[in-house]
N, C-alpha and C positions, 0 to 999 in steps of 0.2 A: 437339205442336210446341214449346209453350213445356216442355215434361218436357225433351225430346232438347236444349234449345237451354242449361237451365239446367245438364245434365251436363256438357255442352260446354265451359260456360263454367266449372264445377268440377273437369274435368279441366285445362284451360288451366291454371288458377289454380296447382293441384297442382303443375302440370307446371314453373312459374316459380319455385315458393315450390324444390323440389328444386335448380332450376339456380342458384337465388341464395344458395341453403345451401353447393351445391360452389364454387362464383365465392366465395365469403366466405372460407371455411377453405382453399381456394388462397390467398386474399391472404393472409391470417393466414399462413400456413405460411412464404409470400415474407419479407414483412416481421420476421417473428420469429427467420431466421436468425441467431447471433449467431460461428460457427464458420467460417471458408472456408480452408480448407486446401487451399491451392493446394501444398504440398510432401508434401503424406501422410504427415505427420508422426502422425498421432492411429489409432488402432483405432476401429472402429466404434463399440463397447464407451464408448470414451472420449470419442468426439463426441457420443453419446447422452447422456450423463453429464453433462457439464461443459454442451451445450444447456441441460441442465434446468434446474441451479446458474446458469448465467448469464442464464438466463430471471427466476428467482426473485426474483435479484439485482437484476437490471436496473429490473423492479418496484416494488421496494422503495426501490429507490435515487431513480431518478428519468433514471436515465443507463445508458445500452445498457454492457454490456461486451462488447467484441467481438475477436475473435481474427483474424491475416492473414498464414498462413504462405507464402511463394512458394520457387520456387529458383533464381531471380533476380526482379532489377531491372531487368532490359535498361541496364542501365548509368548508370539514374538512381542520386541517392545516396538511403539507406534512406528520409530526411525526407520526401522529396519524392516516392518510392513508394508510399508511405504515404496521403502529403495528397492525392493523386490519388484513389485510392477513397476517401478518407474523403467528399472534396468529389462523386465519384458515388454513393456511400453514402447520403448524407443526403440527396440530392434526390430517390433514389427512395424513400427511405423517409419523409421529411418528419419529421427527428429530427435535431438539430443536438447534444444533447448525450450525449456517449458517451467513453468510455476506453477506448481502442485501442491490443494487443497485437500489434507485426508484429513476423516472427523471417523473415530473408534469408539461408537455406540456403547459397545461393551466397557471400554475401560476408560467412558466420558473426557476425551484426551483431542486433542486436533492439532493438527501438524504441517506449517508454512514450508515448504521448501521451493527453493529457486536452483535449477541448475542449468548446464551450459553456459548462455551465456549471461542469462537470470540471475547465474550466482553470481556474478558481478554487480550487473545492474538492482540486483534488489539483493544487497547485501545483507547482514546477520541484523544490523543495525535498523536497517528500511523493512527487515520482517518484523521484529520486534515490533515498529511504529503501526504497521497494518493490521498485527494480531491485537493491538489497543484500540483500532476501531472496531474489529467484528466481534470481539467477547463477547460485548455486552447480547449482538447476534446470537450466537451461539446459547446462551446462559437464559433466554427466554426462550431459546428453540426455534429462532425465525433461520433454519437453514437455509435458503435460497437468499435471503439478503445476504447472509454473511458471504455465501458466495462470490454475488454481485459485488457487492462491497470488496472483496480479495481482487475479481477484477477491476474495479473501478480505480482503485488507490494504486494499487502495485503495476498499473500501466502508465500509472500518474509519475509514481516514481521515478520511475523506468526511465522517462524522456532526460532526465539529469545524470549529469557526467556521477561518474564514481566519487565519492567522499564528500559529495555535496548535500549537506541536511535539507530536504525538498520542504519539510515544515518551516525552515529558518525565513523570522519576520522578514528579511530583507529582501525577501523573494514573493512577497505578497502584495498584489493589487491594489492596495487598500494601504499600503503603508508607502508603496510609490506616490498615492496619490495625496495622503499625510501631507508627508515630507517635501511635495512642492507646493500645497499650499500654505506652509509655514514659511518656507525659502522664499515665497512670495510676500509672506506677510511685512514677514524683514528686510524684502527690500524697497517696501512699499514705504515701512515705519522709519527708515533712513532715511528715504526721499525727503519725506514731509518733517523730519526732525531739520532735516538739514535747510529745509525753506524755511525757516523762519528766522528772528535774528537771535542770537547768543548773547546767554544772559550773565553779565561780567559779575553779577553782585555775588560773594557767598556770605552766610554765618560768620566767617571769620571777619569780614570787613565793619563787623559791629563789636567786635571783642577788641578791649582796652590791654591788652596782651603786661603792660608792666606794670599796671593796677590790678591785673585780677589770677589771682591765685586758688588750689585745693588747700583750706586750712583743715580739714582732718576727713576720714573716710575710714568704715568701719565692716564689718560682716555679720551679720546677726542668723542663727539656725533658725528655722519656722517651723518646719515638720516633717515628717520621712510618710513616703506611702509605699506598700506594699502590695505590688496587683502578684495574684496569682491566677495560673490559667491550666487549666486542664488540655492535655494534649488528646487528641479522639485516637479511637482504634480503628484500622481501617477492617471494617465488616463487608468491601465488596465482595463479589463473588466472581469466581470465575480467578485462578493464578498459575502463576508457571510453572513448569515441572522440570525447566532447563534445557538445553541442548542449544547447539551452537552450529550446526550445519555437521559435516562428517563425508563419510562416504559407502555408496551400497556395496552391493557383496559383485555387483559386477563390475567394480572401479570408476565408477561415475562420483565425483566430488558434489557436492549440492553444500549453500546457505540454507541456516533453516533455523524453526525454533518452537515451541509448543508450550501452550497453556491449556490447565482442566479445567473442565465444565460442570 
């Protein structure tokens, strides 16, 4: 009786530990979405892909990256489409900080935001810079890059204190290494000015200073030129529609900013 009652209770057991394994990796699976492609903008191929990179990232980061294609807004404006799920987003998942990619098929519009703690680290300023790298994405229709590209830049950002320009030259590889081999150069072309001997003669040690004098000096006009230059029009495509960051209807503050396509 106690054999048959101790199986019992071994299979029970078994039986729970299975159903609490699949009840897990379903939540996980929930929770870890970072792609919703409501416009079926992506290939399979491509939402496998960029899940992984954006899982990676998000990791790493400390902040979801997450993607929201529709093909409409039902007539809201993009901001406010957006802060809608963002503010049911983050209740079901209990993550407040994440940078969120929405692109509104219907009213060709797409829209940066950063919030929690995103809105800090990828301020109004650091979106604006990221939305000038994916237009041009966007504008030939390569959706999954511009994606990748939102994650690849706005993680880059990210690693830099607040108010620090992440483009500014003096933060660039390549201009570290400039700059010492010029600091090199001069002080290489010191060295070797200074090894040789010093040459006492100038110009003046030939000049008769109380014999020789300016007896006149004059100005003459020659000719005037007139360049004129055509200033171009700028015919790119793909400009902004404004917005500055704000806040959704469920009191969540986000940076943010949007250009049409």
């Amino acid at each position: 009786m106690v054999r048959k009652l101790s199986l019992k209770t071994l299979a029970l057991f078994l039986l729970l530990t299975v159903f609490m394994s699949f009840g897990g990796i379903a939540a996980f699976a929930q929770t870890d979405q970072h792609i919703y492609d409501g416009a079926g903008l992506l290939s399979e191929t491509e939402i496998q892909d960029l899940e992984a990179y954006a899982s990676e990232k998000s990791r790493e980061n400390g902040a979801d990256f997450l993607l929201l294609t529709t093909d409409s807004t039902n007539g809201l404006p993009i901001e406010t489409y957006m802060g809608n799920f963002f503010d049911e987003w983050a209740d079901e998942n209990g993550q407040e900080n994440a940078v969120l990619l929405t692109i509104d098929m219907g009213g060709r519009n797409f829209y940066l935001a950063g919030f929690g703690t995103a809105e800090t680290r990828l301020d109004n300023q650091r979106v604006e810079m990221v939305l000038d790298r994916i237009t041009s994405y966007m504008v030939q229709g390569q959706y999954a890059g511009a994606f990748r590209e939102t994650i690849e830049t706005s993680d880059r950002y990210m690693e830099y204190r607040p108010g620090v320009n992440p483009e500014s030259i003096f933060l660039k590889t390549w201009f570290h290494a400039a700059a010492g081999l010029v600091l090199a150069a001069i002080i290489v072309g010191s060295m070797l000015y200074n090894s040789g001997g010093r040459n006492t003669t100038t110009p003046a040690t030939y000049i008769d200073r109380d014999n020789t004098r300016v007896v006149r000096d004059s100005d003459r006009f020659r000719n005037k030129t007139v360049t004129r230059r055509r200033i171009p029009k700028n015919n790119n495509s793909g400009g902004g529609f404004g917005g500055s960051g704000g806040m959704t209807g469920g009191g969540r503050s986000f940076s943010g900013g949007g250009r049409s396509f």
